[in-house]
C-alpha positions in Angstrom: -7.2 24.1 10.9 -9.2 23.1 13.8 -12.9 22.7 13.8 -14.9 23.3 16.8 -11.9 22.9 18.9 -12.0 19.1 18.4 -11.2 18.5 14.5 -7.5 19.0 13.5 -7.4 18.7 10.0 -4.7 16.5 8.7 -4.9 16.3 4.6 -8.0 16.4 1.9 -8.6 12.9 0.6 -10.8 14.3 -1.9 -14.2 16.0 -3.2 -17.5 14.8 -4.4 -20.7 16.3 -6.0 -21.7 17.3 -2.3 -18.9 17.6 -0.1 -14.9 18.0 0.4 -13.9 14.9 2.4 -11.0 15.8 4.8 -8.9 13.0 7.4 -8.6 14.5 10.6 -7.4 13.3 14.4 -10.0 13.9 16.9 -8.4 15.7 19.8 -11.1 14.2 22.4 -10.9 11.4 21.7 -7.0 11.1 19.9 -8.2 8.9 16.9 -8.6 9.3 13.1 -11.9 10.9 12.1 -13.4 11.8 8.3 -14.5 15.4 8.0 -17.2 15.9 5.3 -17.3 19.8 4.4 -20.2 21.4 2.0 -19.3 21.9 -0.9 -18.6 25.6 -1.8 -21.7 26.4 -4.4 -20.5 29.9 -6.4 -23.8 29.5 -8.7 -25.8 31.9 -7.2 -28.6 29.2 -7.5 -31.1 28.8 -4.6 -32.3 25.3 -6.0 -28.5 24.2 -6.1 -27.9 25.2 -2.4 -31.1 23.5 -1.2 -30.2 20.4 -3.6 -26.5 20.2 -1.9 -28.0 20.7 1.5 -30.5 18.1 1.4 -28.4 15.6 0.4 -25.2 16.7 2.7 -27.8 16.6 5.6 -29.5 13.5 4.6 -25.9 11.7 4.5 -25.3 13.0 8.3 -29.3 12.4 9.0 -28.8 8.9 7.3 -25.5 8.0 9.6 -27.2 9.2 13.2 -30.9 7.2 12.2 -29.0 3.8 11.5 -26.9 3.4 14.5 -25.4 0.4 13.4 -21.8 -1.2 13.8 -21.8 -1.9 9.9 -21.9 2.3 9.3 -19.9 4.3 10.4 -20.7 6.3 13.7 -21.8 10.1 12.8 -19.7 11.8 15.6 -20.7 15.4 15.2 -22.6 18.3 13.4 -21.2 21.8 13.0 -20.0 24.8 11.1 -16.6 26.0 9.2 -15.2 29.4 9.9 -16.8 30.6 6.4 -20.3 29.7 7.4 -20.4 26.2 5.5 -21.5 23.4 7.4 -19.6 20.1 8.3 -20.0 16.4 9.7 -17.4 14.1 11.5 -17.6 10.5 11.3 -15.9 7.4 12.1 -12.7 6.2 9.9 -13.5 3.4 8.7 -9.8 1.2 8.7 -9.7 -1.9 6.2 -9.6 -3.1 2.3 -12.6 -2.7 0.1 -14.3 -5.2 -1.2 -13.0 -4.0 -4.7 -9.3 -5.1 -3.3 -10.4 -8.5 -3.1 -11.9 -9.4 -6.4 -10.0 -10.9 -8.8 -10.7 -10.3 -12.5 -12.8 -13.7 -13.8 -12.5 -15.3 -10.8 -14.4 -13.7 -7.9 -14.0 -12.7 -4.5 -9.9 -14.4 -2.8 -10.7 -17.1 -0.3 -13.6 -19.0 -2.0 -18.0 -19.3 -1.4 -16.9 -19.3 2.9 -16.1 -16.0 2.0 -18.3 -14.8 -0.1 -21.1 -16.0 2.4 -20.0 -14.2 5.1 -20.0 -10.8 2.9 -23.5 -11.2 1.3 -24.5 -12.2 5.1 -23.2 -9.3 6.6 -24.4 -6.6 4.3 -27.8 -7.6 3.7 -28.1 -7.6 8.0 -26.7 -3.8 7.1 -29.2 -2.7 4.8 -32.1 -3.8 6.1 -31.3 -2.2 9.2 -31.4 0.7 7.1 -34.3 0.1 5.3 -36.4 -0.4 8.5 -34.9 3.3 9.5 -36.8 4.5 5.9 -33.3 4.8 4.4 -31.9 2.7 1.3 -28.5 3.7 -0.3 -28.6 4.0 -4.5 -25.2 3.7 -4.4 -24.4 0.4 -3.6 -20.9 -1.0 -5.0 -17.8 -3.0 -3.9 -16.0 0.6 -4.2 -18.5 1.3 -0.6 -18.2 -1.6 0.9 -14.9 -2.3 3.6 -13.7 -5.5 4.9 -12.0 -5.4 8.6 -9.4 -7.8 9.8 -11.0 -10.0 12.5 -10.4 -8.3 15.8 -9.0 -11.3 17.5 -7.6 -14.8 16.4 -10.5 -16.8 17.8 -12.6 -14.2 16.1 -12.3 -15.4 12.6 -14.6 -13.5 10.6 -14.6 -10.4 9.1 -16.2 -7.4 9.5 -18.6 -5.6 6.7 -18.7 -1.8 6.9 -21.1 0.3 4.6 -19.7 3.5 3.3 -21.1 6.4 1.6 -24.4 7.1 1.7 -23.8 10.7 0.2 -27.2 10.1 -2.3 -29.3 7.9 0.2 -32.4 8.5 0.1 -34.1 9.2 3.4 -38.3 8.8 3.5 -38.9 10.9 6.0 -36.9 13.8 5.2 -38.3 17.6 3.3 -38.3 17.1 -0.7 -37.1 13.5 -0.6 -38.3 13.4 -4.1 -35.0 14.6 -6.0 -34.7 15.6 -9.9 -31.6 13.6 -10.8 -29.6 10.8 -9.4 -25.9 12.3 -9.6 -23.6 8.8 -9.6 -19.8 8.9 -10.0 -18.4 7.1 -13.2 -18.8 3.5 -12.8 -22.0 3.0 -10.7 -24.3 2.6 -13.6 -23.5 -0.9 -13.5 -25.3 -1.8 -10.0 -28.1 0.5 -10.7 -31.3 -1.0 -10.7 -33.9 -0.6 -13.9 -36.4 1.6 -11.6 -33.6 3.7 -10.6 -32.2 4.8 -14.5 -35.6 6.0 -14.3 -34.7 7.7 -11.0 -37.8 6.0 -9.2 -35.3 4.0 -6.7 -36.8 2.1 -3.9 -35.6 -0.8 -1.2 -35.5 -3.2 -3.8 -32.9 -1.3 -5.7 -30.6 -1.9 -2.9 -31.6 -5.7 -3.5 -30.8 -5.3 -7.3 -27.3 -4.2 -6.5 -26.8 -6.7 -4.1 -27.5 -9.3 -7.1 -24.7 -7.9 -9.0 -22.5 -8.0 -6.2 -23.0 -11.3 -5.5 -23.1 -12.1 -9.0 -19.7 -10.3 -9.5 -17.9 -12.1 -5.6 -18.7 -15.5 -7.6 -17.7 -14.8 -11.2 -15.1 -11.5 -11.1 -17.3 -9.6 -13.5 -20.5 -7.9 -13.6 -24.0 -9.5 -15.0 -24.3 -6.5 -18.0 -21.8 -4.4 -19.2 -23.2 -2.0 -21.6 -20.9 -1.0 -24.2 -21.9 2.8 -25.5 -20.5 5.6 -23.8 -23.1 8.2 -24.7 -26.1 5.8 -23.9 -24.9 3.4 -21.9 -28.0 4.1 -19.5 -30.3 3.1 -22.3 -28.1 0.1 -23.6 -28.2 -1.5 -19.5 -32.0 -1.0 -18.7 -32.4 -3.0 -22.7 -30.2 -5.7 -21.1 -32.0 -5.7 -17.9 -35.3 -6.2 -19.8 -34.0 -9.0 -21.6 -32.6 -10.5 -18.3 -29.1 -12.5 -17.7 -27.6 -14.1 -20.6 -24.4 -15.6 -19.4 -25.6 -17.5 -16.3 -23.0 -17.4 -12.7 -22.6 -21.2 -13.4 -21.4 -20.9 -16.6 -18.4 -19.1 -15.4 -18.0 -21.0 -12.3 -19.0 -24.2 -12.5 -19.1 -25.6 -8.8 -21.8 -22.6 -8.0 -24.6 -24.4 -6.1 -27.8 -24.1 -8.3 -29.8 -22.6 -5.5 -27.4 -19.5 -5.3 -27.5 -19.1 -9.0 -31.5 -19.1 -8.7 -31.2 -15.9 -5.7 -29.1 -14.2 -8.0 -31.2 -14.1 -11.3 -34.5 -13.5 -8.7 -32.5 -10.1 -6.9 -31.6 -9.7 -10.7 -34.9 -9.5 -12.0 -36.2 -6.8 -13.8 -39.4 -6.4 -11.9 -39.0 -5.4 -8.4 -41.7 -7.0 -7.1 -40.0 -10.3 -8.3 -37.3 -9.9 -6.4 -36.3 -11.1 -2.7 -38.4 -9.1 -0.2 -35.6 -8.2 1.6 -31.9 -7.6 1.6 -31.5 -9.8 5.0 -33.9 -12.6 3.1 -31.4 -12.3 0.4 -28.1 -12.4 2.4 -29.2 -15.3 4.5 -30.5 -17.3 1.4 -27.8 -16.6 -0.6 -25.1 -17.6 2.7 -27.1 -20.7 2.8 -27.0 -21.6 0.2 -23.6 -21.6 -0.9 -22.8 -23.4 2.5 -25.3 -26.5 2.2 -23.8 -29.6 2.0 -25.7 -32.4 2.2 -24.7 -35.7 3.8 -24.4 -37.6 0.3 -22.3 -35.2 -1.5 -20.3 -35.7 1.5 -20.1 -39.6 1.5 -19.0 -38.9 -2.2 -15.6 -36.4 -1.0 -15.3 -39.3 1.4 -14.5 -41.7 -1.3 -13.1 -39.6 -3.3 -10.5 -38.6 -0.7 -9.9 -42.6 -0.3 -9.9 -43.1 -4.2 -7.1 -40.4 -4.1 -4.9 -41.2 -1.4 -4.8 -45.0 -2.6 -3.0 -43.8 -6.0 -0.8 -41.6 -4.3 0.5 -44.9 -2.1 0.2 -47.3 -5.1 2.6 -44.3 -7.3 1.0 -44.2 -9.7 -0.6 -40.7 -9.9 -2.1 -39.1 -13.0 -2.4 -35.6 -12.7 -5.1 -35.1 -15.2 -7.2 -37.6 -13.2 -6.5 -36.3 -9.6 -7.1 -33.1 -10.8 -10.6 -34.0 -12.4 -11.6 -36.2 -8.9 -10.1 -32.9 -6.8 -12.2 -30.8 -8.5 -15.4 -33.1 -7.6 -14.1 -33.3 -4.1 -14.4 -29.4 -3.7 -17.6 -29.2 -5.5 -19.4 -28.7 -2.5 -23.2 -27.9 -4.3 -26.7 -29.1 -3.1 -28.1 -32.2 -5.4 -31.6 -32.7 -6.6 -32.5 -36.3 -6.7 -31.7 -36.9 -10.1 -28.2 -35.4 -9.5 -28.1 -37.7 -6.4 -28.6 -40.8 -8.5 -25.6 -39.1 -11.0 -23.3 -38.7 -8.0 -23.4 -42.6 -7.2 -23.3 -43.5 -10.9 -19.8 -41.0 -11.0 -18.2 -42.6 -8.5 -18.9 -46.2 -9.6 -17.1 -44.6 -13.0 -14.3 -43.2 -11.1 -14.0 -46.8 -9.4 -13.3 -48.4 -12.6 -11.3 -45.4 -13.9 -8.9 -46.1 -11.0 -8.8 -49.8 -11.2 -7.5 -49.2 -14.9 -5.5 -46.5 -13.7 -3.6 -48.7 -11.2 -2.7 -51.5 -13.6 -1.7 -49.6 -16.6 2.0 -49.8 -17.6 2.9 -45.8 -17.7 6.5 -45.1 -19.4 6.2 -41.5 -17.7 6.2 -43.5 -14.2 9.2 -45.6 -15.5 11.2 -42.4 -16.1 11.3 -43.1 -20.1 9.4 -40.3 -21.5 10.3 -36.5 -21.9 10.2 -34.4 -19.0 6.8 -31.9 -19.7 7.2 -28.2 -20.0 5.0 -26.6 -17.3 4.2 -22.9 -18.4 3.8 -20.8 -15.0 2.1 -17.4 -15.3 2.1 -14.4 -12.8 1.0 -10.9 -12.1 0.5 -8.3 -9.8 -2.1 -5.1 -8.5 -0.5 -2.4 -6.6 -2.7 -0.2 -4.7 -1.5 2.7 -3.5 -2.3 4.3 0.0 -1.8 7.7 1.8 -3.2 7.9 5.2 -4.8 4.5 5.2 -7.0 5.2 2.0 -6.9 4.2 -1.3 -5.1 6.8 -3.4 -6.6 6.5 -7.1 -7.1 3.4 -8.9 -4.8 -0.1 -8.6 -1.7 -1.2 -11.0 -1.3 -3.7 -13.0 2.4 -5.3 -12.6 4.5 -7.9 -14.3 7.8 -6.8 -12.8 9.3 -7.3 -16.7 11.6 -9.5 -17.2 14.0 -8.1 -14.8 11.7 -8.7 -12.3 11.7 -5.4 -10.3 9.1 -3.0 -9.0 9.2 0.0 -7.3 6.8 0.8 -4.4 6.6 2.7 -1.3 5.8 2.1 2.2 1.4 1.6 2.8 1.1 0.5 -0.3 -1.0 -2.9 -1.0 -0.1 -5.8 -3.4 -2.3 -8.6 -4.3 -0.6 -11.5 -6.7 -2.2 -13.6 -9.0 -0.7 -16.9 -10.9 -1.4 -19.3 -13.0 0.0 -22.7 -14.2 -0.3 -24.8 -17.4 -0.2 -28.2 -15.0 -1.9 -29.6 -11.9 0.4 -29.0 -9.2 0.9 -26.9 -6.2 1.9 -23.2 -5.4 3.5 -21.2 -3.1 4.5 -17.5 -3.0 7.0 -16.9 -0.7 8.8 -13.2 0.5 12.1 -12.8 2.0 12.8 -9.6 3.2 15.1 -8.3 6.6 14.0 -6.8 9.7 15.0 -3.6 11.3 17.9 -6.2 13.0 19.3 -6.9 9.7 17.5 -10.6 9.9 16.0 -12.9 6.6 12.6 -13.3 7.1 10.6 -15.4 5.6 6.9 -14.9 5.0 4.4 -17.1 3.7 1.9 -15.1 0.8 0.6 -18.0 -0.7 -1.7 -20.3 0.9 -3.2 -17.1 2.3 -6.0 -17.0 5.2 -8.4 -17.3 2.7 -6.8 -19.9 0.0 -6.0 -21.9 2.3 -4.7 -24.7 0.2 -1.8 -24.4 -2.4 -2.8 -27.5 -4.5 -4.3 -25.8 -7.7 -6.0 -26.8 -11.1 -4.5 -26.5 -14.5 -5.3 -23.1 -16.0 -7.1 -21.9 -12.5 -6.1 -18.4 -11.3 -5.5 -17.8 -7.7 -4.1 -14.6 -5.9 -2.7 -13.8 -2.4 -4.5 -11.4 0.3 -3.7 -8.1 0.5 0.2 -7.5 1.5 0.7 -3.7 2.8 4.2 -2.8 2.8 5.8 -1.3 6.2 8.1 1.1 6.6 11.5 -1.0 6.6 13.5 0.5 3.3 15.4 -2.3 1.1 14.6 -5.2 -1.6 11.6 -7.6 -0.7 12.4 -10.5 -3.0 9.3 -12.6 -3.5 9.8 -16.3 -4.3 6.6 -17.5 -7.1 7.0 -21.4 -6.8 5.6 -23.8 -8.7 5.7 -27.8 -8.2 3.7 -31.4 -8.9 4.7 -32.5 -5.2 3.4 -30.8 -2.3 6.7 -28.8 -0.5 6.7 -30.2 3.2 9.0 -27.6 4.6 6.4 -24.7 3.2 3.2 -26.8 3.6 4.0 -27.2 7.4 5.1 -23.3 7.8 2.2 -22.2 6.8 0.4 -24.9 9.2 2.0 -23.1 11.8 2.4 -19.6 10.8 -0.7 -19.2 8.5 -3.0 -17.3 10.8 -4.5 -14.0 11.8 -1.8 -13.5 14.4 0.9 -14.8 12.5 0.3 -13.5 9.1 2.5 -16.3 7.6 5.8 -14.7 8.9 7.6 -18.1 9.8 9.2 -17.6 13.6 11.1 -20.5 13.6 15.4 -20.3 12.6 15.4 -24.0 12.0 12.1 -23.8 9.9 13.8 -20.6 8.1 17.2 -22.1 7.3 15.5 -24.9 5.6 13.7 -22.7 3.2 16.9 -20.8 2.8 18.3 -24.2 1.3 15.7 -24.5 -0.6 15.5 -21.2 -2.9 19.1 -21.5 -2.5 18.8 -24.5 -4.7 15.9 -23.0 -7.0 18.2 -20.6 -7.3 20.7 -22.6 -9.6 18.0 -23.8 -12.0 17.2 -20.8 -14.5 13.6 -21.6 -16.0 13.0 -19.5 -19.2 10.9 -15.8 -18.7 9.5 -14.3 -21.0 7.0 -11.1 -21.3 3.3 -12.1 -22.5 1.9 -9.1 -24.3 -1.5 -10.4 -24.9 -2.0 -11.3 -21.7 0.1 -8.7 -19.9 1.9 -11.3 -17.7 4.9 -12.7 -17.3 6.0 -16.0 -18.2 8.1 -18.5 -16.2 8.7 -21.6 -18.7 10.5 -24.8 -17.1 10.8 -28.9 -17.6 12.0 -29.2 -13.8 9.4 -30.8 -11.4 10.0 -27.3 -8.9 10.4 -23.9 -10.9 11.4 -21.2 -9.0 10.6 -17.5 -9.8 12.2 -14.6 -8.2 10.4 -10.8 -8.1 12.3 -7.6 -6.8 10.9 -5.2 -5.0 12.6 -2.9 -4.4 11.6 0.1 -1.5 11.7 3.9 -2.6 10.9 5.0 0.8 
């Protein structure tokens, strides 16, 4: 079908309270387009039609007002051969912000990241706002991150989707009888908007959880009735934010903790006067560093770097001074006066260190058994869009998993030890060649040391069209691996995407998972925690994951 002799209508990607959403190829123009059709109403009910109208017309109305990079471009207005009307708009290409959470953790690549998002999207929305429009529907499900569009260009993009139930002030009846939401989005409504009386500083509210969520990996409430779950959330909105961001992520600078329990409040009027005010303040704040915190990663740095020469390197230790290296927060003076008075401990800490007799340098003790956990999410794709919700995957114990071509996998790991980790795949190109790609350090965890116990996951990996077994290397080790530390030096980029270009470079990691190869570390299946489990004594554990292409 072709609409208005422009719209060729490719497949349905799906249908919501209002509309039918359909992908299409714009013939003028010969790119992808998103074709929102009325929905067919069969009530009979005039107040339905007009209720599905206004809203369908307020989405298109809301698109055209903004006129803003961060929405997508309304393209054009018209009618279906049955009389009902339609809207064209710009495909928005990219991962959702949803893609890049992980569970307890927060948003892949760290607060750089995270500032850039909150940034971005409170520019968005207040752009709207200004235009008299504010969204209700604010989630991570609506929100699309773009690839940088050049190397030098190295931030993302923020794109603001679906704004089927914004409201817009200036429209007829902008005063609507229920606030229709799919499953889910109760958890970024705001308290004024369960009593469907939304306003600017809803959009504000949702931001808080967001940010709130990019920093912990779970929501601020989480009502647990199913029947009255609305009632349950505005209780434990009254009674404000029990488990503070901090609590679950401890190197969260106090200011930011302080914007998200003020866009969190319960009174609007409490709450940041705008969504721009909030973004920058937020972005600010989890960038500050002041010069004394960095004199302390200074010496910290030295402090490290003189036990790794004298050999004699406790992991617990490095790990505890690592972790106050990359505490990067924004001291009050009392905390000031603490920093100093740490690193006059840590001094004598490291003077003891470096004279102790330790039998486990000398070789005498009992290797220790490093437990190294993995897991994956597979989202699936059709036409460049999410196609229902994301997998969870251990790959068993055989270690194989079935996927097909456009479809995303993120992994996640863990480790029992201080060490470093690298994910490595090794698949062939349409020449029959190995290549070798580097998955972990990614863009965005851009360092492969890790703490005991801390999760980290790769970016996003979309799979192409070449059919056969990607086998993906999960490596563990408590030495940093030169050969993959300086591929991804060279490789880990935009441009790049971690595929290692050099033979000489690739042969060498050949010889190395050749010789992983021959050490079997112990897997095993964790039910509780619905991962599996690579168990080894070595110093290097190597894990290998099939995956094998069904086309």
């Amino acid at each position: 079908m072709i609409l208005r002799e422009r719209f060729r209508i490719k497949e349905k990607l799906g249908q919501g309270g209002i509309g039918e959403i359909y992908l299409a190829e714009d013939l003028h123009e010969r790119e992808l387009v998103v074709v929102k059709v009325l929905k067919e109403d069969n009530s009979q009910d005039e107040q339905v039609r007009a209720w599905l109208e206004k809203h369908f017309f307020d989405e298109a109305r809301a698109l055209r007002l903004i006129d803003h990079p961060g929405v997508p471009k309304l393209i054009d207005v018209g009618k279906v051969d049955d009389g009902r009307y339609f809207f064209a708009m710009e495909f928005i290409e990219g991962s959702t912000l949803r893609s890049q959470i992980a569970p307890n953790s927060g948003l892949i690549g760290g607060f750089e990241r995270v500032a850039n998002v909150m940034r971005q999207l409170g520019q968005i929305l207040t752009v709207a706002h200004e235009k008299g429009i504010y969204h209700r529907d604010l989630k991570p499900e609506n929100i699309m991150l773009q690839k940088p569009k050049s190397f030098l260009d190295d931030k993302e993009r923020v794109r603001v989707i679906d704004f089927g139930i914004a409201t817009v002030k200036d429209s007829p009846n902008e005063e609507t009888k229920t606030t229709q939401l799919p499953a889910g989005t109760i958890l970024y409504m705001a308290p004024e908007q369960i009593l469907n009386k939304p306003s600017v500083a809803s959009d504000v509210y949702a931001m808080g959880v967001i940010a709130y969520e990019l920093v912990t990996g779970r929501p601020p409430f989480v009502p647990e009735a199913k029947m009255l779950a609305m009632v349950e959330l505005y209780e434990m909105q009254r009674g404000g934010v029990t488990v503070l961001p901090k609590q679950l992520r401890r190197s969260l600078p106090e200011g930011a903790q302080e914007l998200i329990l003020q866009a969190l409040s319960f009174d609007p009027a409490a709450r940041p006067k705008s969504a721009k005010e909030f973004g920058e303040a937020f972005a600010d704040s989890l960038l500050q560093v002041e010069s004394s915190v960095v004199s302390l990663e200074n010496r910290l740095e030295s402090s490290i770097e003189t036990l790794k020469m004298e050999g004699r390197k406790d992991k617990s230790t490095l790990a505890t001074l690592r972790h106050q290296q990359e505490t990067k927060v924004s001291l009050s003076i009392a905390t000031k006066v603490m920093a100093v008075a740490s690193v006059v401990l840590l001094s004598a800490l490291m003077i003891v260190l470096m004279n102790k007799k330790d039998d486990s340098i000398k070789g005498t003790s009992q290797p220790k058994e490093v437990t190294l956990r993995y897991w994956g999410l597979l989202q699936q794709y059709r036409n460049r869009k999410p196609a229902g919700e994301p997998i969870k995957l251990t790959g068993g114990i055989a270690g194989e998993t079935y996927f097909n071509s456009g479809d995303g996998l993120k992994f996640f790991a863990t480790a029992s030890s201080a060490g470093y980790l690298y994910i490595v795949n090794e698949s062939e190109n349409a020449n029959r060649q190995t290549v070798y790609t580097i998955l972990f350090p990614s863009l965005y965890s851009k360092s492969s040391e890790i703490f005991a116990n801390e999760e980290v996951a790769t970016s996003e990996c979309i799979f192409d069209e070449n059919l056969g077994t990607e086998r993906v290397w999960i490596l563990w080790s408590d030495k940093r691996i030169d050969v993959l530390e300086t591929a991804y030096r060279k490789w880990g980029n935009m441009t790049d995407g971690g595929e290692v270009k050099d033979a000489a470079y690739a042969g060498q990691i050949r010889s190395l998972l050749d010789n992983l190869s021959k050490d079997k570390p112990r897997v095993e299946f964790d039910a509780e925690s619905d991962s599996v489990k690579v168990i080894s004594n070595k110093s290097v554990i190597g894990h290998l994951l099939k995956l094998k292409h069904k086309g």
